[in-house]
C-alpha positions in Angstrom: 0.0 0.0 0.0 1.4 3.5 -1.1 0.7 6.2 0.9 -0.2 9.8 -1.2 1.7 12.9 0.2 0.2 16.7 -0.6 3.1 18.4 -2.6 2.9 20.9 1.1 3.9 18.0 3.6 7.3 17.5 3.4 8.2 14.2 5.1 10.6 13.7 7.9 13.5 11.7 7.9 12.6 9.2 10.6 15.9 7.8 11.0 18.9 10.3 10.6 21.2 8.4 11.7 20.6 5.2 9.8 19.6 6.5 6.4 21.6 9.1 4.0 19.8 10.5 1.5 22.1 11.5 -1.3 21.9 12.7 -4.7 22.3 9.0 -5.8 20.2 7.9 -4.1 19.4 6.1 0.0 21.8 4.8 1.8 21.7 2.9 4.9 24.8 3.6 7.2 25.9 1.1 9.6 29.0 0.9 11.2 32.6 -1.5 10.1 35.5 -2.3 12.8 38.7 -1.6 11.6 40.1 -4.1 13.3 38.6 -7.4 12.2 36.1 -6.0 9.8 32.5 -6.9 11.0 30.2 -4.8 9.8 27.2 -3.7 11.7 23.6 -2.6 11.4 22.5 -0.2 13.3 25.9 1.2 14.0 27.3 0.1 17.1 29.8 1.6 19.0 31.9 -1.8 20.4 32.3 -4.5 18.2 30.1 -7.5 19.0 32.8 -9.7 17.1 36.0 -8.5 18.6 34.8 -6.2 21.7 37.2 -3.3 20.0 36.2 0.0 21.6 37.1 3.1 19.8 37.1 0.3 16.5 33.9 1.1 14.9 33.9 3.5 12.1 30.8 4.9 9.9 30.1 2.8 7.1 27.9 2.8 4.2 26.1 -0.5 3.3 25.4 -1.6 -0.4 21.6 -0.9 -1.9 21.1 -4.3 -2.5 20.2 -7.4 -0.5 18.6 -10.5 -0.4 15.4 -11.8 0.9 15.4 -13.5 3.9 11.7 -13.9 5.4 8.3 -11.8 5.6 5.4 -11.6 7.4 2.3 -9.5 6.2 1.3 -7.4 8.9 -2.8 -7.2 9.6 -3.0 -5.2 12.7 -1.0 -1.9 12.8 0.2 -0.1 15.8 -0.5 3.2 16.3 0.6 5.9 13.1 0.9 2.7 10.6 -1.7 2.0 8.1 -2.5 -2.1 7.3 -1.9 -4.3 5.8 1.7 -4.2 4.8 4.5 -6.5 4.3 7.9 -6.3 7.1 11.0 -8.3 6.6 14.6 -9.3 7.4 16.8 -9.0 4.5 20.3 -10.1 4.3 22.8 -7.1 3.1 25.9 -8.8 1.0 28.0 -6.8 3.8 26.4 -9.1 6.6 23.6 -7.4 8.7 20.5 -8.9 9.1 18.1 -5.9 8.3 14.6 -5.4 9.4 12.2 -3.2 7.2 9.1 -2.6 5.3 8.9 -3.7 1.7 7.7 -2.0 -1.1 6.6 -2.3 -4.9 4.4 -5.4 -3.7 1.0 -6.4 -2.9 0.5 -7.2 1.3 -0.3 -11.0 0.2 1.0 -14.2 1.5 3.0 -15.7 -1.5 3.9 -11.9 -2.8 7.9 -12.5 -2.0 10.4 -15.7 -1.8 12.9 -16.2 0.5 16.5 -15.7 -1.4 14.9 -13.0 -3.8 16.9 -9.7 -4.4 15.6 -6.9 -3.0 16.8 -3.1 -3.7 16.6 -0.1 -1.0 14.2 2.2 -1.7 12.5 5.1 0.9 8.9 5.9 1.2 6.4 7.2 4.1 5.9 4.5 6.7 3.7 6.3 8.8 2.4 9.3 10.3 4.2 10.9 13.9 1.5 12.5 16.3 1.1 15.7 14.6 0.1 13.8 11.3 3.2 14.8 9.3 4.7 11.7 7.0 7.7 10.1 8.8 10.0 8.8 5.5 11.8 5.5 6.3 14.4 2.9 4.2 12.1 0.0 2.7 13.4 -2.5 0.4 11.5 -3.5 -2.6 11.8 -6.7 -4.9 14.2 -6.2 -7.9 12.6 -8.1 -10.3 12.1 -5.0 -13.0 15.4 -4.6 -13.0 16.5 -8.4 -13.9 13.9 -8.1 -16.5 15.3 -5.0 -18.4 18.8 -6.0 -18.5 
């Protein structure tokens, strides 16, 4: 389900910290230690591999990842609109991702496990005052293995 925006409301970034958005497009910044290389999603500040402190450094993920599971969600919390689909997506980097997926129907049997999936943003709900709250989504990448 896409959510219209009025050309006025001009969404908020509801993670700062986790998603970049740059002329190239969203990125989703984690964090990579420097000294045995893990990478990390959400950035951590001690690394959960090696327990370096002062190791972590900002760090960029890839756009793409794969499918791991879904669920379709029926019953929304407060500020989201159902149904819609969540996941865990695997980034090539490592992390184990949680988000909302776009581009497809809220059905059972929409997605497969071990799909491709590309990062994408789009409203994923409304914040107390009403105002759309932009977060990362990732969305099948089936268009583009058609067109190559």
């Amino acid at each position: 389900m896409v959510e219209e925006v009025s050309a006025a409301e001009q969404p908020l970034n509801g993670w700062p910290a986790l998603l970049e958005l740059t002329p190239a497009g969203p990125a989703l910044i984690g964090s990579r230690c420097n000294s045995c290389a893990y990478v990390a999603f959400p950035p951590m500040a001690v690394c959960p591999r090696c327990f370096g402190e002062e190791t972590m450094e900002r760090f960029r993920l890839s756009s793409r990842a794969t499918l791991d599971n879904y669920t379709v969600v029926h019953q929304a919390t407060k500020g989201f609109t159902a149904p819609y689909i969540q996941a865990f997506v695997r980034m090539p980097e490592g992390p184990l991702v949680f988000t909302h997926v776009a581009g497809c129907e809220p059905i059972d049997g929409a997605l497969t496990p071990g799909e491709p999936m590309l990062l994408t943003t789009g409203i994923i709900k409304r914040d107390v005052q009403g105002r759309p709250v932009l977060g990362y989504k990732f969305r099948p990448s089936r268009e583009t293995q058609t067109h190559a």
